[in-house]
matplotlib code that plots the C-alpha trace (Angstrom):
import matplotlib.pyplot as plt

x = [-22.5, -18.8, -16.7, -13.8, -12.8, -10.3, -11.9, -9.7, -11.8, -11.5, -7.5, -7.1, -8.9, -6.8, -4.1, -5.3, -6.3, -2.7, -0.5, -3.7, -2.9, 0.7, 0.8, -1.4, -0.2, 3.8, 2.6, 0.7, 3.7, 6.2, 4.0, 4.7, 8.2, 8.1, 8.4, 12.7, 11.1, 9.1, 10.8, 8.7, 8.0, 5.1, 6.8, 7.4, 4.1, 1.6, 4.1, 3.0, -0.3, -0.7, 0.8, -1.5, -4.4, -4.0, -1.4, 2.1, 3.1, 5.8, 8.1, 7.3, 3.4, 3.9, 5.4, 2.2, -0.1, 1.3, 2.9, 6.3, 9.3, 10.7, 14.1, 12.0, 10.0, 13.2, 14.6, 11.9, 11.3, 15.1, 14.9, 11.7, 13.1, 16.3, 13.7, 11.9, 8.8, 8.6, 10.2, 10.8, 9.5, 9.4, 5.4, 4.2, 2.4, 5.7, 9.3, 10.9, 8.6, 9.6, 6.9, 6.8, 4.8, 4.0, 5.3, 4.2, 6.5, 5.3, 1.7, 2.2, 4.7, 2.1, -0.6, 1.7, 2.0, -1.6, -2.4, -0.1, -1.5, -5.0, -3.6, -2.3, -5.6, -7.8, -5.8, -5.7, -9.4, -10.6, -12.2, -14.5, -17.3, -19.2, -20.7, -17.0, -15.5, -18.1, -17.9, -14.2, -14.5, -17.0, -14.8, -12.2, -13.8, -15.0, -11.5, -10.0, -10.9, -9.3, -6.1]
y = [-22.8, -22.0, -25.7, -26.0, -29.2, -29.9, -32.1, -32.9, -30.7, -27.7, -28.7, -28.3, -25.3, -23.3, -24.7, -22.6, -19.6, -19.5, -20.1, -17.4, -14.4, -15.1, -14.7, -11.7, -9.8, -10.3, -9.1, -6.2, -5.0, -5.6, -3.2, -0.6, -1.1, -1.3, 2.7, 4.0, 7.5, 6.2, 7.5, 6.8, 3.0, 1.3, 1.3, 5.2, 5.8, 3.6, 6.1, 9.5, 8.5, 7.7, 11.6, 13.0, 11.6, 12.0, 14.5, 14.8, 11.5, 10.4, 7.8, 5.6, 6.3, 5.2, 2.2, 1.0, 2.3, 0.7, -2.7, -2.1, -2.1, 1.1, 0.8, 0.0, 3.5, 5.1, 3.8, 4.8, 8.6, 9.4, 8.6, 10.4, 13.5, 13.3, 13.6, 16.9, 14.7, 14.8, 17.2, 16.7, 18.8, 19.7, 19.2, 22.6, 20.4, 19.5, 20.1, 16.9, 15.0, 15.5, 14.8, 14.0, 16.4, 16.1, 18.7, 19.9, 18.1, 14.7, 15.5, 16.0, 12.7, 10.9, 11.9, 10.7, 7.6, 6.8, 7.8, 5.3, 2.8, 3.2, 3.1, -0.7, -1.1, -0.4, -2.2, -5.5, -5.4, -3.8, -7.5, -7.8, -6.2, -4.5, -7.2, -9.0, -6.2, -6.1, -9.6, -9.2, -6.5, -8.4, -11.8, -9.8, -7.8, -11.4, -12.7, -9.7, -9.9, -13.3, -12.1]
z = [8.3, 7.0, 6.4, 7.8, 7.0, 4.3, 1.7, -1.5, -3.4, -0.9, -0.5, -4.3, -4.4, -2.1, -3.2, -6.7, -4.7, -3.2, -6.8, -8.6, -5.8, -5.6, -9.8, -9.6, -6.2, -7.9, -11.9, -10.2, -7.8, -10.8, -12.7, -10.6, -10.5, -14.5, -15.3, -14.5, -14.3, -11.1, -8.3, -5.5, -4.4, -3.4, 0.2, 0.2, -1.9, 1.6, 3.8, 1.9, 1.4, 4.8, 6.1, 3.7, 4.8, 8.2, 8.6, 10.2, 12.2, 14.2, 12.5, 15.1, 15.2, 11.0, 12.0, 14.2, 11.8, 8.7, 10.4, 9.5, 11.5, 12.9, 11.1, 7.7, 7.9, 9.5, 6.1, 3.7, 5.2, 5.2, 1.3, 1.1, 2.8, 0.6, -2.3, -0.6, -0.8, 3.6, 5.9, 9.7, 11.8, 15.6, 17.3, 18.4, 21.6, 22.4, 20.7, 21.5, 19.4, 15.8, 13.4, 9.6, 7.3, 3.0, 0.9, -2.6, -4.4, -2.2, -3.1, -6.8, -6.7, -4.9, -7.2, -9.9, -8.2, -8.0, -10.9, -12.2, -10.2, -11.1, -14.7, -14.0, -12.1, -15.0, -17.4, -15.0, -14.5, -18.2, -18.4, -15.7, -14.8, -12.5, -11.3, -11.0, -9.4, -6.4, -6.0, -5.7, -3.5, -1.4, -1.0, 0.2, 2.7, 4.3, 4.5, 5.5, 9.2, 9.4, 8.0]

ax = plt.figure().add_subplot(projection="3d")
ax.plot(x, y, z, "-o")
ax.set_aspect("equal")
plt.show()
């Protein structure tokens, strides 16, 4: 059975768990801000990975998907489009619904991207092993349900 009472010991330890994934989460998002030639953020990089996985969306369709606010996405694909990395376009279902698609270029900057990403990945985690990273893997796919 899962305790849910907040002994000392527990208190202090997720009190640990909360400073060690703060320190982590903000070194690791840092890193990918690190490199000036980066053009694409970790914001515009979830929004192009997202249309190339499943194809052209509607802005606001991005915004559910992704839990973001409409003016956020609105935000993030008008810089995206200014980069030719997205183009709008109309639905051929139906033309008033316009429709964000990938280009090239946004497929070879989002390769780029993650690429760089599992770079930072690797490094971070060079230290543990297998073993470690299941684990990892594992304790966060139990919490993740409850978040």
């Amino acid at each position: 059975m899962v305790e849910h009472d907040l002994t000392e010991e527990r208190s202090n330890l997720l009190r640990e768990l909360e400073r060690t994934s703060q320190i982590t989460f903000r070194k690791a998002k840092a890193s990918l801000y690190k490199n000036p030639m980066q053009e694409l953020s970790p914001s515009q990089a979830f929004i192009l990975e997202h249309i190339a996985i499943y194809g052209p969306k509607r802005i606001s369709d991005l915004a559910e998907m992704l839990e973001i606010t409409l003016p956020s996405v609105t935000g993030l694909s008008d810089r995206l489009i200014s980069l030719g990395y997205v183009t709008r376009r109309r639905s051929e279902k139906d033309r008033r619904i316009v429709l964000l698609a990938i280009t090239e270029d946004g497929q070879k900057a989002l390769q780029g991207f993650q690429r760089r990403r599992q770079q930072i990945l690797s490094f971070f985690c060079h230290h543990l092993s297998t073993d470690d990273l299941q684990h990892l893997i594992r304790i966060y796919n139990k919490v993740l349900p409850y978040i």
